[in-house]
C-alpha positions in Angstrom: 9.0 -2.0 -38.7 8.2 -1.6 -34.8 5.4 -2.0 -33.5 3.1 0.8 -32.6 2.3 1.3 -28.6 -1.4 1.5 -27.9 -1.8 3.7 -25.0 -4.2 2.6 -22.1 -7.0 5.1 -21.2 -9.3 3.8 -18.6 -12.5 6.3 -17.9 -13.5 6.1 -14.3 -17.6 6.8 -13.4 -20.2 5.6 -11.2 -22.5 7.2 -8.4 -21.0 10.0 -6.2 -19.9 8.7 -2.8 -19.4 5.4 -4.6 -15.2 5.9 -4.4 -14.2 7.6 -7.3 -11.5 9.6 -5.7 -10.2 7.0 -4.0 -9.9 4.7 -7.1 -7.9 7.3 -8.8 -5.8 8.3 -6.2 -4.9 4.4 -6.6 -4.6 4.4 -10.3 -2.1 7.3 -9.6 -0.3 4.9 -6.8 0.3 2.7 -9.4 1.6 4.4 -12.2 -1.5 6.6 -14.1 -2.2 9.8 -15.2 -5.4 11.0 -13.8 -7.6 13.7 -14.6 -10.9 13.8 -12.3 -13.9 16.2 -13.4 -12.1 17.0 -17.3 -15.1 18.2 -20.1 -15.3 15.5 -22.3 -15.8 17.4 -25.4 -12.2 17.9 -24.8 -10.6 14.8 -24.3 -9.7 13.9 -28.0 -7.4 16.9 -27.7 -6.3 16.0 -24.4 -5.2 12.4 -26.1 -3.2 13.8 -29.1 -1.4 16.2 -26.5 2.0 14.3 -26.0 3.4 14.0 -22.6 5.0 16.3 -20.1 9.3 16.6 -21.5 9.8 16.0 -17.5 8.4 12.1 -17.7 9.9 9.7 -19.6 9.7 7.8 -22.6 6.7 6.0 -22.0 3.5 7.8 -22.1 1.9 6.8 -19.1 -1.6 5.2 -19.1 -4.5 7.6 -18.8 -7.4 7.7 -16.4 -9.8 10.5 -16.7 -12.8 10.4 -13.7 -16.3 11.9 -14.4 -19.9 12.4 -12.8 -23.3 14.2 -12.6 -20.9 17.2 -11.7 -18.8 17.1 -15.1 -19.4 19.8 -17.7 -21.3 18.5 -20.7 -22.3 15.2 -18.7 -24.8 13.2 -20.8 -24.1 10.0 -21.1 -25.4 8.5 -24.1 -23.3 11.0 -25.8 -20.7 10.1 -24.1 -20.9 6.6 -24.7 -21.6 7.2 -28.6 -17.8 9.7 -28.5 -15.8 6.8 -26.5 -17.3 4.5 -29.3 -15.7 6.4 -31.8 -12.4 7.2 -30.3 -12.3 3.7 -29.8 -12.3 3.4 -33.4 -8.9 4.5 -33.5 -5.6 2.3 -33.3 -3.8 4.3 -30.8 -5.9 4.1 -27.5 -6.9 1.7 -25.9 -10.2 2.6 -24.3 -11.8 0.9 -21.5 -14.8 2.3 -18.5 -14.6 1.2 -14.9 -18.2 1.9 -13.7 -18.3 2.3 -9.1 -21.8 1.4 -7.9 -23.1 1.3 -4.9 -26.7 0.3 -2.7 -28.4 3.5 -1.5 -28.8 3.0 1.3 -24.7 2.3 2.0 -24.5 6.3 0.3 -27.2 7.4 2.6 -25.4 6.5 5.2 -22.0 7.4 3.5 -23.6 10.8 2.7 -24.9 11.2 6.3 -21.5 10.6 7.7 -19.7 13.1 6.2 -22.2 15.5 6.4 -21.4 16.2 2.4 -24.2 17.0 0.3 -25.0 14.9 -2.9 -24.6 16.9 -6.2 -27.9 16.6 -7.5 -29.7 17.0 -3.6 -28.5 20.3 -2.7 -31.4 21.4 -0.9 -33.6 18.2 -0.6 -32.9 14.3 0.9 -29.3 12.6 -0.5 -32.0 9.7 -1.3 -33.6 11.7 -4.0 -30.2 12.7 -5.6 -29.1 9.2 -5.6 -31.9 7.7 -7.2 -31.8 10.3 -10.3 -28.2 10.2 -10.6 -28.5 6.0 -10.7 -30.8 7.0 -13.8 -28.7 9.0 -15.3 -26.1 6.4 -15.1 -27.5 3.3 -16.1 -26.5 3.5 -20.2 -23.2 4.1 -18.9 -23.3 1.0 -16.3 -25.0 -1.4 -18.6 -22.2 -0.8 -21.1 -19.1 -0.5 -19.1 -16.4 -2.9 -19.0 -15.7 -3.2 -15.2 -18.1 -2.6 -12.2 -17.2 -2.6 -8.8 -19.4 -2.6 -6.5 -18.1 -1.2 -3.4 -21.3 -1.6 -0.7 -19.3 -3.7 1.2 -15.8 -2.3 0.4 -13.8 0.0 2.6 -11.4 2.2 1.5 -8.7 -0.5 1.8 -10.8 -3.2 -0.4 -11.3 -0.7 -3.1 -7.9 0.5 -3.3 -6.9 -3.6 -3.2 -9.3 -4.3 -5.8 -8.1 -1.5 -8.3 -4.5 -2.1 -8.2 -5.3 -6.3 -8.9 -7.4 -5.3 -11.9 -5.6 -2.4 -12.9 -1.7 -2.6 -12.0 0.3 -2.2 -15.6 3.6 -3.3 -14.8 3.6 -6.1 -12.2 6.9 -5.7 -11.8 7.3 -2.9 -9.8 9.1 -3.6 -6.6 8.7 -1.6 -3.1 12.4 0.4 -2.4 13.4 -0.5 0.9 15.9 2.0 2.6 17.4 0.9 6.3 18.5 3.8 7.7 20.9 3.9 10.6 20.5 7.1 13.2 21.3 8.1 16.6 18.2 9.1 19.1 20.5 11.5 20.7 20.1 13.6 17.5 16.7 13.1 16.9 14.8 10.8 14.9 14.5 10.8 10.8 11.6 11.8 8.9 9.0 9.8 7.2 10.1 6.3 9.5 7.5 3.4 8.6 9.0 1.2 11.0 11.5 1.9 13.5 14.2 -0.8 15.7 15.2 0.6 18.8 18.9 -1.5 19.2 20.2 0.2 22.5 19.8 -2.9 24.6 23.1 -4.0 22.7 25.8 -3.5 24.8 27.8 -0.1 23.3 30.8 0.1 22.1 31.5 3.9 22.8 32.5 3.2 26.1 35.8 0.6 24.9 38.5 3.1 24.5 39.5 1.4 21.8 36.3 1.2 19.7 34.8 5.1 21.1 36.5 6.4 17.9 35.9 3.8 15.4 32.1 2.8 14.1 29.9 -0.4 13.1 31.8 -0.8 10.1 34.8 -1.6 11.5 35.3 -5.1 11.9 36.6 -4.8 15.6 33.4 -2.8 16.7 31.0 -5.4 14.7 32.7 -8.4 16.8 32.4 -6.5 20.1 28.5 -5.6 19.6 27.9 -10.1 18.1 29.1 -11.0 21.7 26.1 -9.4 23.2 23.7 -12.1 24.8 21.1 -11.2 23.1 22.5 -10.3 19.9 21.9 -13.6 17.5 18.2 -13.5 19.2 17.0 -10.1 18.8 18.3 -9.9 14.5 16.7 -13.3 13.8 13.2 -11.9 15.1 13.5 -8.4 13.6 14.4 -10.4 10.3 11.6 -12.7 10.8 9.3 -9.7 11.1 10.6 -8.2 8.0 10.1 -10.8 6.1 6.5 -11.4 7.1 6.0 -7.6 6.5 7.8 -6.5 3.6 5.8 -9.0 1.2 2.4 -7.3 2.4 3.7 -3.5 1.8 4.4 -5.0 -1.7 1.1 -5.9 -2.2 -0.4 -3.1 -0.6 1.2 -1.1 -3.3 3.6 1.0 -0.9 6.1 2.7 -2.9 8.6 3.4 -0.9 9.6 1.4 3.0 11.9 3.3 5.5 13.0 1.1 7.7 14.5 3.1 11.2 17.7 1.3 13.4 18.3 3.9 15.9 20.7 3.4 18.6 22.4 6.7 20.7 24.6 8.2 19.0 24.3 6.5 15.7 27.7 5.7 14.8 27.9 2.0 16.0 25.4 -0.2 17.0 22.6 1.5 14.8 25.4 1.3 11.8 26.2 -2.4 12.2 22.8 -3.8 12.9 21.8 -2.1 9.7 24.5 -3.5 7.3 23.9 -7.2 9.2 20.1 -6.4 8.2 20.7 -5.5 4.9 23.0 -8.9 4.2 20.3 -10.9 5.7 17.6 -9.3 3.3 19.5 -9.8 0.4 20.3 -13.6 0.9 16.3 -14.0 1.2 15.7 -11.6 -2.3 15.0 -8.2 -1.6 17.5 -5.4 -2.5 17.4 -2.5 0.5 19.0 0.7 0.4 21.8 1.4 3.4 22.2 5.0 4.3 23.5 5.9 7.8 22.5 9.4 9.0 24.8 10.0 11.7 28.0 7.9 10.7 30.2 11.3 10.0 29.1 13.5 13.1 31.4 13.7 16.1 31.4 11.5 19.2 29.6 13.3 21.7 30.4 12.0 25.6 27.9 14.1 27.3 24.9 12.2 25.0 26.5 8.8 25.7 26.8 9.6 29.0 23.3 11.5 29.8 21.9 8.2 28.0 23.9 6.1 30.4 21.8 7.4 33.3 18.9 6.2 32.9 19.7 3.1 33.9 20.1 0.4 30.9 23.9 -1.2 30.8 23.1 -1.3 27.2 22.6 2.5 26.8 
């Protein structure tokens, strides 16, 4: 008989300003429903609903975010309902609670020039101390606190993904994507290599119709001086970087190589990146945007002028 999945639900609280949104707009980073502001009364129907026929197998974990703002808020009922859905073998139900000193909100609230939920029309400091009221059942029994006083943005989103990531697993996707500057740059770049101080090998007769997968071209653009130099540093670089996106939590890493015309330095500087990044255990993407179009003179050319040997 297979064992049956228990289903992570996670219920996110804690003073307003103290970085709710921000810790579920992490928990969806990293792989969770979320549901901010959803009535309670209804989440044992939310549970049983089954998941969306466009996601996959897995049932993704649940995190459902709640205030002072949420219909039906009381929180010793709400802490007597998780007790009982907790009861059940299919969930498994657990409360991150996001405090905060008042004064750090005051001055949060002050900053943004938001008004606290329960101080519409008197002093943030007021709100905040009857909302900590409200709350402190709901802190006192909670399985994680975080208290984010001296946490930016970045700490809290650090901290959530350390105590909450569910499959550690998950790798960044690095793409390296090979493009000529003559035809504008590619969308949605998170770092970009300029390589047009390699000498270019458009203007060899016989390599202006060939491209930086050809075996000739890739030999003509090595013999550059500064060649063996410039791909240890930007490898160097990548490998210092591409560890910390990881554990940032980024997604997704597009990596730029843009030369003119994108057909042959761009292209080979790319591959040789992409062979070097394997042999030290990552697994990029190649995709080269402008191998295909048309040799254009007149870009070379108008590139040419401006002075660079290279260019």
């Amino acid at each position: 008989m297979s064992e049956k999945l228990v289903k992570p639900v996670l219920l996110v609280t804690g003073l307003s300003g103290a970085g709710k949104s921000t810790a579920l707009k992490t928990l969806e980073d990293i792989g969770w429903e979320t549901i901010d502001n959803f009535p309670f009364r209804l989440v044992e129907r939310l549970l049983k609903t089954p998941p969306s026929s466009s996601r996959s197998d897995r049932d993704p974990p649940l995190a459902l975010g709640f205030d002072s703002r949420t219909r039906g808020f009381e929180p010793d009922k709400l802490i007597k309902s998780v007790k009982s859905l907790q009861a059940e073998q299919d969930y498994q139900i657990s409360s991150l609670y996001l405090d905060c000193s008042g004064g750090e909100l005051e001055r949060r609230y002050s900053e943004t020039r938001r008004r606290h939920p329960l101080a519409l029309d008197r002093p943030a400091k007021q709100g905040i101390a009857l909302e900590r009221t409200m709350l402190t059942s709901f802190r006192r029994w909670a399985d994680h606190v975080i208290d984010t006083t001296d946490l930016s943005a970045n700490d809290l989103q650090r901290e959530i993904r350390e105590q909450f990531t569910i499959d550690k697993d998950l790798v960044t996707t690095i793409t390296l994507t090979s493009f000529g500057f003559s035809r504008g740059l590619p969308n949605n770049i998170d770092l970009l290599f300029d390589v047009r101080f390699l000498t270019n090998p458009f203007w060899d007769p016989k390599l202006k119709l060939k491209t930086g997968l050809d075996p000739e071209v890739a030999e003509y653009i090595r013999k550059d001086p500064s060649y063996s130099e410039a791909i240890d540093k930007i490898v160097d670089m990548l490998k210092f970087v591409l560890p910390r996106y990881q554990d940032a939590g980024k997604a997704y890493v597009n990596i730029g190589i843009g030369c003119t015309g994108g057909r042959h330095r761009s292209v080979h500087v790319a591959e040789r990146l992409s062979k070097d990044l394997r042999a030290v255990g990552f697994s990029p993407n190649v995709l080269h945007r402008n191998l295909a179009s048309r040799p254009m003179e007149a870009l070379e050319s108008m590139q040419k002028l401006n002075g660079n040997r290279g260019i």
